[in-house]
C-alpha positions in Angstrom: 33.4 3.8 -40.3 31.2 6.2 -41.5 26.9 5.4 -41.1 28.1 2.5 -38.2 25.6 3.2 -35.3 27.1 3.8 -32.2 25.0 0.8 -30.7 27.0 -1.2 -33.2 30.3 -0.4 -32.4 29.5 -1.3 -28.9 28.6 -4.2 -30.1 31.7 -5.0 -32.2 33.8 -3.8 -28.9 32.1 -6.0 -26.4 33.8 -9.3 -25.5 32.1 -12.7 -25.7 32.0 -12.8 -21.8 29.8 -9.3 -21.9 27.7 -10.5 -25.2 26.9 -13.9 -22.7 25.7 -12.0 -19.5 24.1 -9.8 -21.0 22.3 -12.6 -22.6 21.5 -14.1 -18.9 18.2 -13.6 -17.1 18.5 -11.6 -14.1 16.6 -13.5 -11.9 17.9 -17.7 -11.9 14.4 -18.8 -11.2 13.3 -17.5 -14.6 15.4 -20.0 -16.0 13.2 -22.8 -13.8 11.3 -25.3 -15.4 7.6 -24.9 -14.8 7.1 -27.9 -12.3 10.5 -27.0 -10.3 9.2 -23.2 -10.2 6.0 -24.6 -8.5 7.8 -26.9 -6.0 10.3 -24.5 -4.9 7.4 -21.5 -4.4 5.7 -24.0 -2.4 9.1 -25.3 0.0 9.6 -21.5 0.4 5.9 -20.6 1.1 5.7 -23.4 3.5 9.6 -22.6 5.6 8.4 -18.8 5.9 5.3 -19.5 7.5 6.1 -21.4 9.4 9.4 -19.7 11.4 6.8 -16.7 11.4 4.1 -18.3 12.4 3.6 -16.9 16.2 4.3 -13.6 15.5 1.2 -14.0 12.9 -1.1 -15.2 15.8 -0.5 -12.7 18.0 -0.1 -10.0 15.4 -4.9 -11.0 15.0 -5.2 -11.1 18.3 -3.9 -7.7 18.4 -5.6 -6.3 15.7 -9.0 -7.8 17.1 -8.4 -6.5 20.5 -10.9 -3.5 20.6 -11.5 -3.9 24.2 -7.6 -3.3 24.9 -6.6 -6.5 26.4 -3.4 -6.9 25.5 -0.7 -3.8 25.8 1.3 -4.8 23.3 3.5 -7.7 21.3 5.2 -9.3 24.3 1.7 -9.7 26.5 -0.1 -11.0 24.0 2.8 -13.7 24.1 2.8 -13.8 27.4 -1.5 -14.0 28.0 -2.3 -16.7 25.2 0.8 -18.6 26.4 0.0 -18.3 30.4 -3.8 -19.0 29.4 -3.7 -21.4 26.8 -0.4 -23.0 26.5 2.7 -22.7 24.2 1.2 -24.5 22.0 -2.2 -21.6 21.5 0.3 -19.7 19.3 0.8 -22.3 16.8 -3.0 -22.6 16.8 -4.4 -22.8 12.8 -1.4 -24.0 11.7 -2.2 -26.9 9.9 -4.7 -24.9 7.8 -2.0 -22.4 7.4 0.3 -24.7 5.7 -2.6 -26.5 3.5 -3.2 -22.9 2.1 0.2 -21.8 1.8 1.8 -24.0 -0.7 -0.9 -23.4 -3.5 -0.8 -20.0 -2.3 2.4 -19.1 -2.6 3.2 -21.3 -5.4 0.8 -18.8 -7.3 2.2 -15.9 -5.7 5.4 -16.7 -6.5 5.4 -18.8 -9.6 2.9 -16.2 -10.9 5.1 -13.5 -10.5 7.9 -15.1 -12.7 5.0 -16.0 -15.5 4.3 -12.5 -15.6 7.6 -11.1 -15.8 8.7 -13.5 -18.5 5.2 -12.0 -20.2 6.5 -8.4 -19.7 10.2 -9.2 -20.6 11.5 -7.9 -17.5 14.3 -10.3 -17.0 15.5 -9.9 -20.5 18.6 -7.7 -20.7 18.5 -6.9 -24.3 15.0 -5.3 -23.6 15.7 -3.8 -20.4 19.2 -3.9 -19.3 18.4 -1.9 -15.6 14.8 -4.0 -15.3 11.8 -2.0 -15.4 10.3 -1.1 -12.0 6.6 -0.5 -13.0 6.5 -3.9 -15.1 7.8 -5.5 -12.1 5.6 -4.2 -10.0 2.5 -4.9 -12.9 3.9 -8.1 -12.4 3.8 -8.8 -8.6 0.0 -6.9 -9.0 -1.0 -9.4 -11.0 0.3 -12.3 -9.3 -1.6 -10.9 -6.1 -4.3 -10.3 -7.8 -4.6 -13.9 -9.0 -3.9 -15.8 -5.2 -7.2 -14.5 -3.8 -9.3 -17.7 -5.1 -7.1 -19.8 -2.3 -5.4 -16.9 0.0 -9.0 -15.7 0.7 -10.2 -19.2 2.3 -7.0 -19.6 3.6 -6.7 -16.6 5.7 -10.6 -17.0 7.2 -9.9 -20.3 8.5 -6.4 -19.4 9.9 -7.8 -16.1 11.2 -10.8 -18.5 12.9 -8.7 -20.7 14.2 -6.9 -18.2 16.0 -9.3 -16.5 17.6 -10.8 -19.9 18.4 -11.0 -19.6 22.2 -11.5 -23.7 24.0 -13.8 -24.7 26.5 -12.4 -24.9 29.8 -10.0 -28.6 30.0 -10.7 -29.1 26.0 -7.9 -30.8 24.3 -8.1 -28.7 20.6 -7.9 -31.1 17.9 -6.8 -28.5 15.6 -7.9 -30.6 11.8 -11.3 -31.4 13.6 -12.1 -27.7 14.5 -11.1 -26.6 11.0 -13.2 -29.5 9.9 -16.0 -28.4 11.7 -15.4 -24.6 11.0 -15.6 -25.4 7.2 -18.6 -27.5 6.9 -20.8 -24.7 9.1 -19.2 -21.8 6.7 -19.9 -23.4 3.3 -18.4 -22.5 0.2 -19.8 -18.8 0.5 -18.8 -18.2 4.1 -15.4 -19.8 2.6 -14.8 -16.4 0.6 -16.3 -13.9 3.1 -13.9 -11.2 2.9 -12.8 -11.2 -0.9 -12.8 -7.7 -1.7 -11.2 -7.0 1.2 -7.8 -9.7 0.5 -8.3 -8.3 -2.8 -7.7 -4.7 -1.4 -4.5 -5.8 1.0 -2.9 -8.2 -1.7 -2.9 -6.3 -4.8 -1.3 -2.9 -3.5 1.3 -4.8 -1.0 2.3 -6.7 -4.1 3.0 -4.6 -6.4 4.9 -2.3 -4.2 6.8 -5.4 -2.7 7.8 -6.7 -6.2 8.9 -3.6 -7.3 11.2 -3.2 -4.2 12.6 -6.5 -4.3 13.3 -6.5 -7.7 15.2 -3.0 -7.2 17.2 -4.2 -4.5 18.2 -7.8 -6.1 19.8 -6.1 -9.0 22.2 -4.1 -6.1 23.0 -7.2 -4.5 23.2 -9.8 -7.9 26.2 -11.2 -9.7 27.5 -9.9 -13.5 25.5 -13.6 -13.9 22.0 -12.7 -12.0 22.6 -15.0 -9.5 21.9 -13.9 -5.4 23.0 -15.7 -2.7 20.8 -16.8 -0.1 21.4 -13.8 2.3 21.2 -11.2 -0.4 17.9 -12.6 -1.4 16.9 -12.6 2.7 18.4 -8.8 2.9 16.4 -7.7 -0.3 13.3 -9.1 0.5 13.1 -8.3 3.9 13.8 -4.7 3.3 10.9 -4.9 0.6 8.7 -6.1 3.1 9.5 -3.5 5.5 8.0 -0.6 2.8 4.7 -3.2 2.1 3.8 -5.0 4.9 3.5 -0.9 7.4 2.2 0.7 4.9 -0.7 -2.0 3.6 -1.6 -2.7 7.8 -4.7 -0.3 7.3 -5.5 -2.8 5.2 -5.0 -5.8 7.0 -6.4 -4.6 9.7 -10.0 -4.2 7.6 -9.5 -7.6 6.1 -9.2 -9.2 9.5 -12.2 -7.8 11.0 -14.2 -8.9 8.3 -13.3 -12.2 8.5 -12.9 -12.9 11.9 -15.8 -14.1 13.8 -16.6 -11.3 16.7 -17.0 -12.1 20.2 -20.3 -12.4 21.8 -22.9 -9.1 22.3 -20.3 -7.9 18.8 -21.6 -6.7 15.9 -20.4 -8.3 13.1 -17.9 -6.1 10.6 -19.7 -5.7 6.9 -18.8 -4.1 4.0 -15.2 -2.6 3.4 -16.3 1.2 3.8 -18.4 0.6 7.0 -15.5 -1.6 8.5 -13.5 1.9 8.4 -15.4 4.6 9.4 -17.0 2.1 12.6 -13.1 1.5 13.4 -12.5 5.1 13.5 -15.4 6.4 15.1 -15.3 3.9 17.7 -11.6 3.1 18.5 -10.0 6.2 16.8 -7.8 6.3 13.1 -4.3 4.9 14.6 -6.5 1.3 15.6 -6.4 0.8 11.8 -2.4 0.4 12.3 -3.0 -2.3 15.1 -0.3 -5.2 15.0 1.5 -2.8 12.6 4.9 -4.0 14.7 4.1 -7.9 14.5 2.6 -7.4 11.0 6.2 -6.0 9.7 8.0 -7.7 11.6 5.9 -11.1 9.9 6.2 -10.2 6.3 9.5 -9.2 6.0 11.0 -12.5 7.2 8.2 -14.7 5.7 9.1 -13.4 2.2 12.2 -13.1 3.1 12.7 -17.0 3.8 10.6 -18.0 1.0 12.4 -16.2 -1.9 15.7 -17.1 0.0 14.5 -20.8 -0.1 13.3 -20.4 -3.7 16.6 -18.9 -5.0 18.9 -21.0 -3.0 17.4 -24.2 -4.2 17.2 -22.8 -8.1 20.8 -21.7 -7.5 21.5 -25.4 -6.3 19.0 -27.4 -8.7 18.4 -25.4 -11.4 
């Protein structure tokens, strides 16, 4: 028919099942309810970090090793184990996991608010998603966890580095207790700028990937199975997590408390150029091995978690 756009008769050629998915989300946890999207963020936040959780001890303790004590992943294992016990590497957990669920439930949930904002799951508006508004969307989501990720991550990194009295028998709540009360509220959020600087850029080139790689590995419905969602987030997490360890590594020595006869780290710019001058430009990639190697399965678990159970429960 003459004037008919060609849009249209695609439309009157389409079957019902192609008019339906094309009407589906992409992603099943935008179709979550707002208190499920929360609970799931935080089930995922909290499985992730804790499988990881080792690897993240050792990975400060490696970037805070300026005098060279440690060679690499495995002695660091090996000397905080041998030295301290198994249980040194699950040191700072607890605070860890009282962190995590608001923090990744803001992460995560945040993320989806967003990208409902931005219309990125909606196939009529952009039928191949749109990589920048994904990755706008993950930005924003960073940028939004620092009021609880930047507490979080000085208490876990203090904890870590925490070093016992000879015989002590670390009760881990009571340290943190104790390590809270003498920071304050302000000593709480040493370090802001600094999260700030690692979370935003690692997001939004994380949420960008995943979202790329999800639509390889999704359904005609949008739905991901549980490895699919571990295989595409990991691989995200690869590309963030190495290339935002310069960053890391800044934010950590800000915020971890330096050994005795140490000057303290201050100011983001300082941090760098003392790092460079005195331990050379690759020590800003310290613990780039454990760091990857953290990320990749702790987002990987935690979207895997979140997906599985919105697959299950929607």
């Amino acid at each position: 028919v003459e004037g008919t756009s060609e849009h249209s008769i695609a439309t009157m050629h389409s079957s019902p099942n192609q008019e339906k998915a094309a009407q589906v989300p992409i992603r099943a946890a935008a179709e979550l309810s707002l208190a499920k999207n929360i609970l799931y963020s935080a089930l995922g936040g909290v499985a992730g970090a804790t499988v990881v959780y080792p690897l993240d001890m050792a990975k400060t303790q490696l970037q805070m090793d300026a005098a060279g004590k440690y060679t690499g992943l495995f002695d660091c294992f090996a000397k905080v184990a041998r030295s301290e016990g198994i249980g040194a590497l699950y040191r700072g957990l607890p605070a860890n996991i009282i962190g995590i669920m608001p923090e990744k439930t803001i992460k995560l949930a945040g993320n989806d608010f967003f990208r409902q904002q931005f219309k990125v799951d909606d196939k009529s508006v952009y039928p191949e998603g749109n990589m920048l508004r994904e990755g706008a969307s993950g930005g924003l989501a960073g940028a939004c966890q620092i009021i609880v990720t930047t507490p979080m991550e000085i208490t876990k990194i203090r904890m870590q580095m925490y070093e016992p009295a000879p015989g002590e028998q670390v009760n881990q709540m009571k340290v943190l207790s104790n390590m809270v009360k003498e920071m304050g509220i302000r000593g709480m959020y040493q370090g802001t700028v600094s999260t700030f600087m690692r979370d935003v850029p690692f997001s939004i080139v994380y949420f960008s990937l995943y979202g790329v790689f999800r639509r390889k590995l999704a359904d005609e419905n949008g739905k991901i199975s549980a490895f699919g969602a571990l295989g595409a987030s990991t691989c995200a997490g690869i590309v963030g997590a190495s290339g935002s360890t310069p960053l890391d590594v800044i934010k950590t020595r800000l915020q971890a408390k330096t050994a005795p006869g140490v000057a303290p780290y201050k100011g983001w710019v300082p941090t760098v150029s003392r790092i460079v001058a005195e331990e050379g430009a690759m020590a800003l990639f310290k613990g780039v091995g454990p760091r990857t190697i953290i990320i990749s399965p702790l987002f990987g678990i935690a979207l895997m978690v979140k997906e599985t159970l919105a697959n299950w429960f929607p």
